[in-house]
TISEVO-256797 format. One record per atom (N, C-alpha, C): x, y, z. Coordinates in steps of 0.001 Angstrom, whole numbers, padded with zeros to 6 digits, always signed. Atoms other than C-alpha are relative to their C-alpha. Layout:
BEGIN
XYZ;...
END
This chain:
BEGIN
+000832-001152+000000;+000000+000000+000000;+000890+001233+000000;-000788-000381-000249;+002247+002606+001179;+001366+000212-000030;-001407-000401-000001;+005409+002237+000583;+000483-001150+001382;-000399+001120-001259;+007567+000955+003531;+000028+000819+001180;+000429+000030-001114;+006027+001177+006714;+000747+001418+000993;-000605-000448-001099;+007598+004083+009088;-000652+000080+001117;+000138+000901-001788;+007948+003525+012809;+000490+001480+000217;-000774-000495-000482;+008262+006555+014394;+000978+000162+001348;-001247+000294-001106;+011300+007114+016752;+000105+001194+001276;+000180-000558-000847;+010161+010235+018429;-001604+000737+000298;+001563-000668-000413;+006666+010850+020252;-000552+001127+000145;-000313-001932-000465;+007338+014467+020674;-000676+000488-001112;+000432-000633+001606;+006399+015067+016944;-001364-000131-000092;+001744-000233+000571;+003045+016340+015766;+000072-000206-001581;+000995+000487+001284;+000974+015611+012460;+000389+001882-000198;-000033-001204+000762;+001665+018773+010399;-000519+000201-001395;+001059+000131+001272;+000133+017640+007101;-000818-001145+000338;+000633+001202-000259;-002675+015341+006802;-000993-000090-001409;+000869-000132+001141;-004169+014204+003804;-001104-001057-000004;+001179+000297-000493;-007457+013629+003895;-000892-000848-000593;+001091+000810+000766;-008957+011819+000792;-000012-001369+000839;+000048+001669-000501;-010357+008457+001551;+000375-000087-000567;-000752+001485+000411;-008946+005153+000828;-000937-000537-001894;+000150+000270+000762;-008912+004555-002584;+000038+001490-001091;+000152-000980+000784;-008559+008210-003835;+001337+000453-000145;-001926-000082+000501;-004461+008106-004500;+000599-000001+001157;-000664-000031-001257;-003762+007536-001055;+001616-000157+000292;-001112+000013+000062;-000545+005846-001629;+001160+000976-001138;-000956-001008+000895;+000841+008399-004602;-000126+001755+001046;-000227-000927-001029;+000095+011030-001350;+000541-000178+000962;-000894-000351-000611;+001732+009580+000983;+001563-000016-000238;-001214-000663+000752;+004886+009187-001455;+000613+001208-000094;-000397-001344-000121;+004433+012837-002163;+000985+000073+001291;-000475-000845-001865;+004518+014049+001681;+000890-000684-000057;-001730+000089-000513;+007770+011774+002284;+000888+000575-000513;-001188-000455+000481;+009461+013666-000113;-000228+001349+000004;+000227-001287+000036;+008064+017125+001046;+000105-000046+001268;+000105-000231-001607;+008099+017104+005070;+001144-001400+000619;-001221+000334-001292;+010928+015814+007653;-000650-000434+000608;+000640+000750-001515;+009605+012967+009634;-000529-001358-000803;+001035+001133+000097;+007858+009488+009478;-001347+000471-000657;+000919-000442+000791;+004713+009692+006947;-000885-001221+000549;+001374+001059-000017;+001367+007374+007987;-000447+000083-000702;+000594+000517+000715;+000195+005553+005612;-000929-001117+000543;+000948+000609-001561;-003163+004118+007758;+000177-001658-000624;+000288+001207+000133;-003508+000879+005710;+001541-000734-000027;-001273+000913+000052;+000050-000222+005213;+000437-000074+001807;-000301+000307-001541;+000471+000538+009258;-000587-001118+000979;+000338+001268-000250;-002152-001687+009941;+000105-001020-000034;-000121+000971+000080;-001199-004265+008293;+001463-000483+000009;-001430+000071-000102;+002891-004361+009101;+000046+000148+001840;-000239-000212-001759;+002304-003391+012909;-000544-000660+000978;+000123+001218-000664;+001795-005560+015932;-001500+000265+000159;+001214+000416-000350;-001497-006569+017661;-000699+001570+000597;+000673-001317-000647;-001717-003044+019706;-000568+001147-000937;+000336-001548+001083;-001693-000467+016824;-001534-000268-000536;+001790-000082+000472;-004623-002060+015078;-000768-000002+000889;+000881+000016-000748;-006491-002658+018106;-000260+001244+000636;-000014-001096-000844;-005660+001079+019230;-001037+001119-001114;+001377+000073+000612;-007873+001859+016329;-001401+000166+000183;+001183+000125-000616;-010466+000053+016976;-000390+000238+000894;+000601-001187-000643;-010769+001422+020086;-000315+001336+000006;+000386-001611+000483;-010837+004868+018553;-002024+000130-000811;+001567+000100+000637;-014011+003905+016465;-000497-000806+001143;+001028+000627-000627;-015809+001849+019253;+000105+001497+001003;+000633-000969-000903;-015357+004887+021761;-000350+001292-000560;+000845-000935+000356;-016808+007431+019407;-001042-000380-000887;+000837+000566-000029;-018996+005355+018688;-001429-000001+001108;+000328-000323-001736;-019904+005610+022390;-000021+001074+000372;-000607-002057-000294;-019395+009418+022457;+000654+000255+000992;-000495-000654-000492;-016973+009225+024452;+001079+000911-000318;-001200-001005+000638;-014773+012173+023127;+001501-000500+000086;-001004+000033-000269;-012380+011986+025421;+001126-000980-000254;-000686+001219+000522;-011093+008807+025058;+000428-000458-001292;-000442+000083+001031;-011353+008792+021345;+001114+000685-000703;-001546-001061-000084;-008777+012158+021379;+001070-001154+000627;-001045+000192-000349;-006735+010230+023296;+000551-001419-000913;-000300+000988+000928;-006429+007097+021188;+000302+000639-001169;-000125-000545+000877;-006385+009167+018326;+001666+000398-000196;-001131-000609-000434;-003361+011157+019668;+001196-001121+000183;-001082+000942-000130;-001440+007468+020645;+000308-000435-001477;-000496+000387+000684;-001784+006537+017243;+000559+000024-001234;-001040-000587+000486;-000503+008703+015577;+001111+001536+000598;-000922-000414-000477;+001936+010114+018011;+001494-000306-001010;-001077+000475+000636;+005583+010628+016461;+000187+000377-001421;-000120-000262+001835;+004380+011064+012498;-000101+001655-000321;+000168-001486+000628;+004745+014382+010982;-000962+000494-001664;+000937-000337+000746;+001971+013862+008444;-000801-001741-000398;+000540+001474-000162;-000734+010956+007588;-000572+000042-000741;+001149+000216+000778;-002997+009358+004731;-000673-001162+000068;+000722+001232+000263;-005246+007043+003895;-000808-000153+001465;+000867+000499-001499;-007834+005250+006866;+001219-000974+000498;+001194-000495-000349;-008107+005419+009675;+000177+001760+000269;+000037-001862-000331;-006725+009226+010121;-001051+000593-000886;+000875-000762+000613;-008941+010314+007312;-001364-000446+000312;+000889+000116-000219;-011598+009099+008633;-000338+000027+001474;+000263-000943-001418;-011271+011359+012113;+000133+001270-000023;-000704-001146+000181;-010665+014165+010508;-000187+001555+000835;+000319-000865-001190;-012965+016289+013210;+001430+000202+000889;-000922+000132-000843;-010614+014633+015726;+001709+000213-000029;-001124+000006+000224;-007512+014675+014206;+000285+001785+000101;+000138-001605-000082;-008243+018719+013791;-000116+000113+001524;-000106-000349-001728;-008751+018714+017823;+001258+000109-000021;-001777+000521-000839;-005312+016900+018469;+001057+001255-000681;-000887-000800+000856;-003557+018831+015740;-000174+001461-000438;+000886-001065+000848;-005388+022015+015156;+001231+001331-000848;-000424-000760+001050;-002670+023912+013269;+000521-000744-001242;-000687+000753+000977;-001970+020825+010721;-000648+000509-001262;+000519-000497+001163;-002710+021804+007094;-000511-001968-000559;+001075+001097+000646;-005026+019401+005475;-000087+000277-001566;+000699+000472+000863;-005572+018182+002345;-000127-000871-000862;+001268+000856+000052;-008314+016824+000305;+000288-000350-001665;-000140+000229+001543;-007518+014912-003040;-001723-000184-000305;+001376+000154+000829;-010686+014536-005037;-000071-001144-001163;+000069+001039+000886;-011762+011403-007151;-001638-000031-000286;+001313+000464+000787;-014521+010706-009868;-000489-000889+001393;+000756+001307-000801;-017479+009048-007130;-000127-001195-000229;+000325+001360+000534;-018544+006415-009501;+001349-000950-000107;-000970+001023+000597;-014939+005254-010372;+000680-000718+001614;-000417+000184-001603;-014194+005325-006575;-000866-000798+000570;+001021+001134-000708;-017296+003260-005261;+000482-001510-000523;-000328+001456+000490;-016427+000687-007704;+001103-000712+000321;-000951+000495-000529;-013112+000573-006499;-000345-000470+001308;+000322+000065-001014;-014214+000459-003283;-000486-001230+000496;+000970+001476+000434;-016817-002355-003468;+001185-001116-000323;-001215+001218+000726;-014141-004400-005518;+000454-000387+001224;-000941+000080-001139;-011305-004261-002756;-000535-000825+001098;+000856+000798-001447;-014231-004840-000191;+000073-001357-000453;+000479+001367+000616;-015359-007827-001608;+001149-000894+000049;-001091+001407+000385;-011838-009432-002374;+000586-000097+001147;-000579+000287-001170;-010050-008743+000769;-000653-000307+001404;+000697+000394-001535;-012927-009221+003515;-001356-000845-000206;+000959+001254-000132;-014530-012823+003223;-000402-000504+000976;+000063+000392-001327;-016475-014346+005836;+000910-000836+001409;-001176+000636-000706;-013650-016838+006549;+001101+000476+000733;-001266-000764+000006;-011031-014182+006880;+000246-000280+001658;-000303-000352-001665;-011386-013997+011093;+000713-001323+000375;-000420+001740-000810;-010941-017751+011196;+001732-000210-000238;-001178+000668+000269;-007872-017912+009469;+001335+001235+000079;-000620-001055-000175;-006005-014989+010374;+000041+000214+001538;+000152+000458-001788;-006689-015933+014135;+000991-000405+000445;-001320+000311-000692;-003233-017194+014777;+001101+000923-000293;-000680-000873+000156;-001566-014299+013291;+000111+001168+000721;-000186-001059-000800;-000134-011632+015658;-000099+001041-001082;+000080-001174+001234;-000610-008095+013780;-001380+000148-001114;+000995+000004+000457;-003205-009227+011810;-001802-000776+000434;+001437+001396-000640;-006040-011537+014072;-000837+001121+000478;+001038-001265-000265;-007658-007826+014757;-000494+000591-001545;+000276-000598+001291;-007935-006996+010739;-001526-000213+000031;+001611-000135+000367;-011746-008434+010459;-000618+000948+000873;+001091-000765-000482;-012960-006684+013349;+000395+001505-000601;+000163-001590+000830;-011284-003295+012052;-000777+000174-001061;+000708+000140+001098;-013211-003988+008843;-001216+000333-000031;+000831+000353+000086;-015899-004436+010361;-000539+001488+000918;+000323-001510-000183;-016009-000756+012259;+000801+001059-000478;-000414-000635+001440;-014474+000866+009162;-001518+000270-000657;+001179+000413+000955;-017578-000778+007339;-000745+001177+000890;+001235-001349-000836;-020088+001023+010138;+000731+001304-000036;-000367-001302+000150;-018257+004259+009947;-000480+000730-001269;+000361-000576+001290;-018689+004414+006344;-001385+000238-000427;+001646-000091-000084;-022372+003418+006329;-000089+001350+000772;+000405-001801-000616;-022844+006723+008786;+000044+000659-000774;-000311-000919+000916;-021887+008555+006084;-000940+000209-001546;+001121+000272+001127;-024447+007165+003331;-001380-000003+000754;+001061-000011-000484;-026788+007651+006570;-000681-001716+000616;-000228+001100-000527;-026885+004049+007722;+000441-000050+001066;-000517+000044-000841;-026416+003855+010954;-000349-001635+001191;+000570+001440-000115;-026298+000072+012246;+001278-000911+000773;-001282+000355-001032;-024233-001474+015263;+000362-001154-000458;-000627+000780+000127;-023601-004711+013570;+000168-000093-001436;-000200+000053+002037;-022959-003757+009788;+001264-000462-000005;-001132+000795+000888;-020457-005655+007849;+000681+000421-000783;-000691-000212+001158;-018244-005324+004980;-000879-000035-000779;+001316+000220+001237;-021244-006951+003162;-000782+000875-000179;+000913-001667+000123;-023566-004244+004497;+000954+000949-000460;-000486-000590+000940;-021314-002077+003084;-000131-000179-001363;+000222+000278+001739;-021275-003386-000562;-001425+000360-000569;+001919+000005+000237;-025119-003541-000078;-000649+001355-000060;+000392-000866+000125;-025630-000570+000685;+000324+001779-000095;-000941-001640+000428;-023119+002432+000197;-000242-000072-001419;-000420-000746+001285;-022399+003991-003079;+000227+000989-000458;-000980-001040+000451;-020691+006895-004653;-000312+001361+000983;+000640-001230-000421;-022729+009521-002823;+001200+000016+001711;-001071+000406-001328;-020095+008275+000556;+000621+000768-000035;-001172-000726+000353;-017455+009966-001272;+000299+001818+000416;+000394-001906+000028;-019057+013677-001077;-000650+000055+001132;+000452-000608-001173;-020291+013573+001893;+001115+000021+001022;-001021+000031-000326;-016800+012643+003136;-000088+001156-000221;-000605-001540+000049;-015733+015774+001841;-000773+001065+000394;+000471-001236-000889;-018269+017703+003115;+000136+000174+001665;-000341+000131-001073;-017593+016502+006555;+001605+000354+000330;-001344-000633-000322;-013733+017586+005978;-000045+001179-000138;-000109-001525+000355;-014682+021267+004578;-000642+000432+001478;+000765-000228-001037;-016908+020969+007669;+000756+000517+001316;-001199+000249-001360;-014201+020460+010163;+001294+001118-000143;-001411-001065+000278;-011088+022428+008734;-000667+001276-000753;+000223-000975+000548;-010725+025845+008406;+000526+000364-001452;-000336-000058+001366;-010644+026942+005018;+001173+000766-000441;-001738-000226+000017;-007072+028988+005386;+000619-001134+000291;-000654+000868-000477;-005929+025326+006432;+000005-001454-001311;+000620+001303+000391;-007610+022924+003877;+000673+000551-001827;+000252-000127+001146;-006758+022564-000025;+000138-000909-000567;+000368+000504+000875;-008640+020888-002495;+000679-000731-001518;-000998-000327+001451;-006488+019557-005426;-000799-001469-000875;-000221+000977+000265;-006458+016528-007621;+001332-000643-000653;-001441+000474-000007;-003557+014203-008089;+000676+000431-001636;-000520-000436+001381;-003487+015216-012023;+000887+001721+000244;-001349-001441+000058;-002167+018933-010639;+001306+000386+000325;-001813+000127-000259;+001129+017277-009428;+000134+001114+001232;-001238-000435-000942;+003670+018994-007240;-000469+001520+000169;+000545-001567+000056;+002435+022752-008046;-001225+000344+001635;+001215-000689-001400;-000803+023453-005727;+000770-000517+001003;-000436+000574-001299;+000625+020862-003025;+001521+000432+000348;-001470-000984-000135;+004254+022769-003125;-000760+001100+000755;+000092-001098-000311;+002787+026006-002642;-000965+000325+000842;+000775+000533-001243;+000286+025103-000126;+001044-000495+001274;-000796+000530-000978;+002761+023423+002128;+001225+001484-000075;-001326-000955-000086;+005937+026575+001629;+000818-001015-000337;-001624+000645+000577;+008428+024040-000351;+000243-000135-000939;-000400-000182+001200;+010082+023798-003121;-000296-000850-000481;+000518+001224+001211;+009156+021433-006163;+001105-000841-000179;-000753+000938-000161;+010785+018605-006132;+000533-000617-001431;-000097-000020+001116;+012614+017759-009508;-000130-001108-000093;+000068+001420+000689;+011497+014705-010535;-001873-000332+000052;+001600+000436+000621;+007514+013234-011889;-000762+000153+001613;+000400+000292-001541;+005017+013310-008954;-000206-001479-000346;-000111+001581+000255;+004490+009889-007891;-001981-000896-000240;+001235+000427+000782;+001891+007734-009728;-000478-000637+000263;+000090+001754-000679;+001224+004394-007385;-001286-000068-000566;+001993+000604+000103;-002190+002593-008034;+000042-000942+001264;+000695+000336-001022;-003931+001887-005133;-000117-001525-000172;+000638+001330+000343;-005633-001037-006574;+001220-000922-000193;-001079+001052+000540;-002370-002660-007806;+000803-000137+001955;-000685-000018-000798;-000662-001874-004335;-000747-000664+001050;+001306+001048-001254;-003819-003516-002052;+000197-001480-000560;+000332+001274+000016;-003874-006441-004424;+001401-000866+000581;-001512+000633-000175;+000170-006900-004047;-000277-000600+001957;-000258+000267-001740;-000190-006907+000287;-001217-001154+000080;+001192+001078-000489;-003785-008850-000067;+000892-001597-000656;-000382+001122-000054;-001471-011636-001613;+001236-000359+000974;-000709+000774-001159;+001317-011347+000773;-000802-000668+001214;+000639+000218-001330;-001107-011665+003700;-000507-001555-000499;-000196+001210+000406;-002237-014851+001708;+000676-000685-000022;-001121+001014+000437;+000911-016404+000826;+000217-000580+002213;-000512+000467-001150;+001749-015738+005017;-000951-000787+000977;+000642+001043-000657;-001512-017606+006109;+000184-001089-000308;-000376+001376+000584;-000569-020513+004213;+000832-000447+000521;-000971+000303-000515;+002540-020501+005389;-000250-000660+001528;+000920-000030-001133;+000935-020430+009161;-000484-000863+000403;+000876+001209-000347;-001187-023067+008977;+000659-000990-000559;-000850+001549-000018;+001256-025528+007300;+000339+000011+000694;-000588+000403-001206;+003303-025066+009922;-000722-000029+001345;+000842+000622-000750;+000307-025730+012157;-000683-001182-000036;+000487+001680-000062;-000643-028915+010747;+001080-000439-000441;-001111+000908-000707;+002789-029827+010615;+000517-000181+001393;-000216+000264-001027;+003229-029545+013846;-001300-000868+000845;+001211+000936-000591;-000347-031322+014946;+000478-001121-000825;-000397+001254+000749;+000708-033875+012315;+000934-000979+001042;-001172+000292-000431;+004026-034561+014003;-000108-000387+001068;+000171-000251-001186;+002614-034261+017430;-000667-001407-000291;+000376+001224+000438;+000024-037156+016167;+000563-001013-000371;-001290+001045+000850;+002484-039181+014344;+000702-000599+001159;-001297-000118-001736;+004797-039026+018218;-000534-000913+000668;+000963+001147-000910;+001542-040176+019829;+000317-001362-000215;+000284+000891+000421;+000760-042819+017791;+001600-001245+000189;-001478+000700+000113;+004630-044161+017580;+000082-000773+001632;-000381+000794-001294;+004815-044324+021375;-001272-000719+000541;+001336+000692-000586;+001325-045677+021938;+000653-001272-000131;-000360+001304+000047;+002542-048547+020145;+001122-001073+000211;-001196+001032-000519;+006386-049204+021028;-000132+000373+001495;-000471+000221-001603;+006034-048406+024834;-001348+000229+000890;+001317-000118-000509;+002129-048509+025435;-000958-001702+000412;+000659+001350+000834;+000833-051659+023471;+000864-001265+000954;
END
């Protein structure tokens, strides 16, 4: 998704850019940009999730279950642990706190790529569909880092429904597919124009390159192409590592029940029988 993963090394550091499109609207060719425009560790929400241990994602999901719960406070403060350290962030779940993230951060400059709705739902839908099957919890259950991915999915999914007006404590991925569509996209963004002040926020799309997002941020243009990633190509690449490493996983779980069986059986019969 992202690129490769940064860890940051000092907690002291605040979020100073934050870009805001949802997931699936050039997330990873923004947070490319920002690493090569701002000094610091860059969050990229989906590649963090899925590279970082059991706490990060679950620190998450407690962000969406306790504002869920209204409790503010608690959701600031989860908010604030998890992305303590980065000096700018894209993709979910930061863009999809962007109220909150404006509390924690309130002088960070924001902004908001823009993508065709229709071409974006469909992406959307797709992705859903291929990476969150009913099976997924079962078999991703012995994996540290990832044995919290379905339930994030699964209050991702209800977040997004809120937004198409759906509001439903046990919606799915499926309820998602079922019942979002493109209209998600714009109401996102009206909920970010909502939140940030408009000396703070700008609008671009990824076709205007390096120009607006240079001179918005105070830096110089960087000599070389802006960067072009595809989303879609970069989700499907990690949705097959995460495949290849359950496989891996569970052979070496029924080789070891095998082996363990095989042990039994051996001594049942030379020192049992």
């Amino acid at each position: 998704m992202g690129g490769v993963a940064s860890i940051p090394t000092d907690p002291s550091r605040k979020v100073q850019v934050i870009s805001a499109g949802y997931s699936r609207t050039g997330t990873v060719s923004m947070s490319m940009a920002l690493e090569k425009l701002v000094d610091g560790p860059v969050l990229h929400g989906g590649t963090q999730i899925l590279v970082r241990d059991d706490d990060y994602c679950s620190t998450w999901i407690k962000a969406y279950e306790a504002r869920e719960a209204g409790n503010k406070e608690e959701t600031l403060k989860l908010v604030r642990k998890a992305t303590a350290g980065f000096v700018a962030t894209a993709d979910l779940p930061p863009s999809d706190f962007i109220p909150e993230m404006m509390e924690v951060y309130p002088d960070a400059k924001v902004v908001l790529v823009r993508r065709d709705p229709e071409k974006w739902w469909n992406s959307v839908a797709t992705l859903t569909s291929r990476t969150t099957p009913s099976w997924l919890g079962l078999v991703v259950a012995p994996i540290p880092g990832w044995r919290y991915i379905p339930t994030f999915a699964s209050v991702y999914s209800r977040s997004t429904l809120r937004l198409a007006g759906v509001n439903e404590k046990n919606a799915s991925p499926a309820d998602l597919i079922k019942r979002g569509g493109p209209h998600i996209l714009e109401a996102h963004h009206e909920k970010v124009r909502s939140a940030v002040p408009k000396g703070q926020l700008l609008e671009m799309d990824l076709k205007d390159g390096w120009g607006p997002l240079c001179e918005f941020l105070g830096v110089p243009i960087p000599d070389e192409p802006f960067p072009r990633a595809n989303d879609g190509a970069a989700a499907d690449a990690y949705a097959t590592k995460v495949l290849l490493r359950v496989a891996q996983v569970w052979l070496g779980i029924f080789s070891v029940a095998g082996g363990a069986v095989y042990g039994s059986i051996w001594l049942w019969k030379n020192y049992v029988s």
